[in-house]
Phi, psi and omega in degrees: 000312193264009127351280176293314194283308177326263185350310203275340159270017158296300178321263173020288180300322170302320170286357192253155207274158193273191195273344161313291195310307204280351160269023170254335183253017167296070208283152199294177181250094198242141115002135123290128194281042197348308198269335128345273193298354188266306176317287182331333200266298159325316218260314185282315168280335185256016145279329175309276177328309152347253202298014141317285181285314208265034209034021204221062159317304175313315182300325201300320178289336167277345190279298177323312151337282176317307212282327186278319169325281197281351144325272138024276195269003158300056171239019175250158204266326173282188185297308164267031164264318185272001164316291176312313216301292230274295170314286195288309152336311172320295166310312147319319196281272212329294196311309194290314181316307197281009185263303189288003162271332179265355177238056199236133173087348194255031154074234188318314178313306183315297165017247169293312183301307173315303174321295170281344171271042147269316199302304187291302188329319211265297189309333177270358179290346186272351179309287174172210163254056138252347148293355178286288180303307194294358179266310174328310179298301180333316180293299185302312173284004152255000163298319182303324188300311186290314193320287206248147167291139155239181173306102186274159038265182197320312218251009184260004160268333154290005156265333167262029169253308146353288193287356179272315185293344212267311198284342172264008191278284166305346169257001162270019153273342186321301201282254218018321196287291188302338202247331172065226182302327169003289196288337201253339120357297190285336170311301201289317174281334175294343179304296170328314202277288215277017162248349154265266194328331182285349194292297184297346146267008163303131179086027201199125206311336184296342218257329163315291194301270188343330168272353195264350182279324186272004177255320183301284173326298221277315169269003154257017156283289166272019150285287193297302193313291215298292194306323170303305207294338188286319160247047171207132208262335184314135170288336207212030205267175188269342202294315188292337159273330175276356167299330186294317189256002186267294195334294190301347187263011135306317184273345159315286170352279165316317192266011169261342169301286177315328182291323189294354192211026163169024193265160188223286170274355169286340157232080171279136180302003170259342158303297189303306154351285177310309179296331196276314192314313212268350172270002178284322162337287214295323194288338183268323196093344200302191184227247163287162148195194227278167196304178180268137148242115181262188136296127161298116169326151180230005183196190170299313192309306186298220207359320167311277185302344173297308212289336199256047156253328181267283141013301198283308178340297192307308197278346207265324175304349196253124181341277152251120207284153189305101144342302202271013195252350172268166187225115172276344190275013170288320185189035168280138176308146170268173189298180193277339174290326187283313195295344187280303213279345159307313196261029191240311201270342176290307161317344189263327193270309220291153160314287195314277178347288203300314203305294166325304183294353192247324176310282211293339191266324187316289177315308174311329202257023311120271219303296192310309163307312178326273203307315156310320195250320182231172214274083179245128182290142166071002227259008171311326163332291165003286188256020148264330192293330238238323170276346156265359159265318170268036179334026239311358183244015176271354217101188169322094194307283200337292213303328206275357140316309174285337150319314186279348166291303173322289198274029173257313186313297177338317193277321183282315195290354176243010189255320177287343196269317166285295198297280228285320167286329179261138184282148127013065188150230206272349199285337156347309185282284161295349166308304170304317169307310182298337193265283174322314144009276196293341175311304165324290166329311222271337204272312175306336182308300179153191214284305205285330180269332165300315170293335184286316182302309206284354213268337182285331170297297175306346193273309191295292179317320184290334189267313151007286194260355148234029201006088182233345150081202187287323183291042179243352195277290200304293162012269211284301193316308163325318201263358199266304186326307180281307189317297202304315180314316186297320173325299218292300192289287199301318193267340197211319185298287169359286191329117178257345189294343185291318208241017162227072181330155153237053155305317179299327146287056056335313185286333152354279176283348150334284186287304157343305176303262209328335148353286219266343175281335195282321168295325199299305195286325174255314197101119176291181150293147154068029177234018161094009190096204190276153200246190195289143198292290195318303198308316217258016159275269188330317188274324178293357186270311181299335163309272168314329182272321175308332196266318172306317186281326191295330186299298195299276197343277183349280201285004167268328188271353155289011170254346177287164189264193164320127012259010186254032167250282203318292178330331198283302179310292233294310183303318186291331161299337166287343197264349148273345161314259204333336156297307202291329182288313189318297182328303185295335179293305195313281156354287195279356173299303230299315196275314163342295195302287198253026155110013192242160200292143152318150147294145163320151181295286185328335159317275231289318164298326187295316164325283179317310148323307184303279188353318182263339116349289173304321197282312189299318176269358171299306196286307167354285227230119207258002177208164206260110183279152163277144163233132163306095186243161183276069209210116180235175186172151191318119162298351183252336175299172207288317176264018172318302196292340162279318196292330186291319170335294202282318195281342167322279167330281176285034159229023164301094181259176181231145188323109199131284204314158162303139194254000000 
């Protein structure tokens, strides 16, 4: 019997989808984007109706084209963000579409052109992300341009592709006039919100995920303030009171580290309370209001989330905040001329940049020869397939290849499901509203739900523009196939960097950084003492956003399948020690900060050595060994709880190793 159950939870287990795939077909917990989804339905169906009345379906469909682009890249919530988002991409897109119209039908020419605007796509995509979109589109629209015939002469297709972009452009601009400052307030008081849930998980299992939410909130607050703030120079601009009020939920921060680990009276529900008051200000704009009644401090910790509650308290109420009292040097971008010429010269030097861009041109250049040189009607689909998978900056190729098969089927059973039932001509326009809708909705799910939404738009649009009806289906499943396979090989087998990852130098250089903060927070031997209060805000924010990317890398390499999802796992408990060091580093500044004894220079060095030890045997070593480590010191001082931390850390083994 227990034979048979063995055997039969064998089966079981073999038959069940592994755990890369199945968090990949997991939808994510998103919002529905309301507004997102009304523009989409609009931006897509009413160039259809356009080019409709005036006989001229086919413009109608390329305006629609245009207009699905900027869908796509409609994602930021202020105003002059979606100006960049939306606007520049656009242009790009202009650019690929007239190449791939000028090489479209000429075999080798077809070729060699997609390859190098594949070539650029990939490198400039490490730029960032509106450099991100704008290499997609280039790319993308000029596979479309080589593919699909279009109207000529040569500018009339990127000018109605253009004008698809231009029109979702103006309809996310509509509220501005009325909503102003609205999305970048709300950055800043949900910042507010996630530092009050972390006050109220102090002390509690909960409070890791609360601080990784509030390292997020922190870093698109000031990603959206900073990026503003690089063109608007006013002393007395509003982006400078809310920096003035982002700038102040730092020392709030630091000092909820401490409440987590030794605090009494900061976690009391009128604090988290309090907190909750002051993102309702910010978010309303309000002004004065009644003094704080806190809990009496009962320590360092308390006092610490007290002083810097009243502090924030002061700035978010206060009219006008000291202008000169903000420090853009958390992160403001340098000009503009500097960051172009940082990021020219980082695309022409970097490894990665080129490394990425000859994967993406291989594959492209692959797709493209398919298509060009034998004979598949219509199969420009290939190297679309081959460009929303190997994007290099989306992620995991391998899952989202098996994502983009999955959700292209899907997408075809509902695009075939259309092309056979709906006739042609006007019913085309709501049919396209409903469908274009779900791209917003679908796209928050996750990767696999975003192809099941675009793939029936692009389909609906194509058949626009070759009338093929219901034979366009069986096709494109063909052409999806072959597209994720050239991915799979060219792009991800090939590789040996796809399946021998280097998260352990990332996590490496992590653990070096926390190094070098702990020296920072306290002062090594031989470094002059404690460093300046301002440096060592800045070098603990840069921490936390560096750790936040090393987490994400982490949780794109647990989608992978073996060996580098097994290596992710194995691994990822070290990449929460580590977190767990900072926080503890942080604490004991904090309680410093606020009356509790300095630790010995030797604590501090010693901590610090473990540190470096450790990050030196992560590069070393392909697996995670234990180490003992040594480390004494007053047990009633201010770093016991980092020292435990740290001995946490290095006696982390990985599965197999001697304990």
């Amino acid at each position: 019997m227990g034979d048979d159950k063995g055997g039969a939870g064998t089966r079981a287990g073999r038959l069940t989808p592994p755990d890369w795939l199945l968090a990949g077909l997991r939808p994510q917990t998103a919002p529905v984007p309301w507004a997102a989804v009304a523009r989409a339905g609009v931006a897509l169906s009413a160039p259809l109706a356009v080019g409709l009345a005036v006989g001229e379906p086919a413009y109608g469909a390329l305006v629609s084209m245009g207009a699905l682009s900027g869908v796509i890249g409609d994602t930021a919530d202020a105003y002059r963000m979606r100006i960049f988002n939306i606007a520049i991409p656009q242009l790009f897109g202009a650019v690929g579409v007239t190449l791939g119209t000028l090489v479209y039908g000429e075999g080798w020419p077809a070729v060699a052109a997609l390859t190098f605007v594949a070539l650029v796509s990939g490198m400039i995509s490490s730029i960032g992300a509106v450099a991100s979109v704008s290499g997609l589109l280039l790319l993308l629209n000029a596979v479309v341009g080589a593919g699909l015939p279009m109207p000529g002469p040569w500018w009339k297709a990127p000018l109605l592709l253009t004008l698809g972009g231009l029109f979702v452009l103006v309809l996310s601009l509509l509220a501005w006039p009325l909503r102003g400052r609205v999305p970048e307030r709300a950055a800043v008081a949900a910042a507010y919100r996630d530092v009050a849930d972390l006050l109220d998980a102090a002390g509690t299992s909960a409070y890791e995920e609360k601080r990784q939410a509030v390292t997020q909130s922190l870093n698109t607050s000031y990603d959206l303030i900073l990026a503003l703030r690089a063109r608007d120079h006013g002393r007395r601009s509003p982006l400078v009171r809310l920096l003035a009020q982002l700038n102040v939920l730092i020392p709030l921060v630091e000092g909820a580290a401490a409440a987590h680990l030794h605090g009494r009276a900061s976690r009391q529900p009128e604090i988290a309370a309090a907190v909750r008051d002051l993102a309702d200000a910010v978010a309303e704009g309000r002004g004065a209001a009644p003094e704080l009644v806190l809990p009496e401090p009962q320590g360092p910790a308390d006092r610490a989330v007290e002083a810097a509650l009243r502090h924030a308290a002061t700035v978010v109420h206060k009219a006008d905040p000291d202008p000169y009292n903000v420090d853009d040097r958390l992160g403001r971008p340098a000009a503009l001329r500097i960051r172009a010429r940082r990021a020219t010269r980082s695309v022409l030097l970097s490894e990665p940049s080129w490394r990425y861009g000859l994967r993406l041109a291989l594959c492209i250049g692959l797709a493209q020869a398919l298509v060009s040189l034998v004979v598949v009607p219509r199969s420009y689909w290939v190297a679309l397939t081959v460009t929303f998978v190997m994007k290099p900056d989306f992620g995991s190729v391998f899952s989202r290849a098996v994502l983009r098969a999955l959700g292209t089927a899907v997408g075809l059973v509902v695009a075939a499901a259309v092309l056979s039932q709906v006739p042609r001509g006007w019913w085309d326009v709501p049919v396209m509203a409903l469908l274009a809708a779900l791209i917003p909705a679908f796209s928050a799910k996750g990767y696999a739900f975003q192809t099941a939404a675009i793939t029936p738009v692009i389909l609906l649009l194509s058949d626009v523009l070759n009338h093929q009806g219901f034979d366009l289906v069986l096709p494109r499943l063909v052409d999806s196939l072959l597209g994720c396979g050239i991915a799979l090989v060219a792009g991800y087998l090939l590789w040996p960097e796809s399946w021998h990852t280097r998260i352990g130098d990332r996590l490496a250089t992590a653990v070096e950084d926390t190094a070098r903060y702990v020296a920072c927070a306290f002062g090594s031997a031989g470094d002059g003492g404690d460093q300046d209060q301002g440096e060592r805000v800045r070098s603990r924010r840069r921490l936390y956003r560096d750790l936040s990317s090393v987490r994400s890398e982490f949780q794109r390499a647990l989608t992978e399948p073996p060996p580098v999802g097994t290596r992710a796992a194995a691994w990822w408990p070290l990449v929460v020690a580590v977190e767990r060091i900072v926080d503890a580093t942080t604490a004991a500044r904090v309680r410093v900060s606020y009356g509790a004894q300095p630790p010995a220079r030797a604590e501090v060095a010693d901590v610090e050595q473990q540190l470096r030890e450790l990050a030196e045997g992560l590069r070393s070593s392909e697996v995670l060994v234990e180490v003992r480590a040594d480390l004494q010191g007053d047990e009633e001082g201010v770093l016991e709880p980092l020292r435990q931390e740290v001995k946490a850390a290095r006696a982390i083994a990985s599965p197999g190793q001697p304990g």
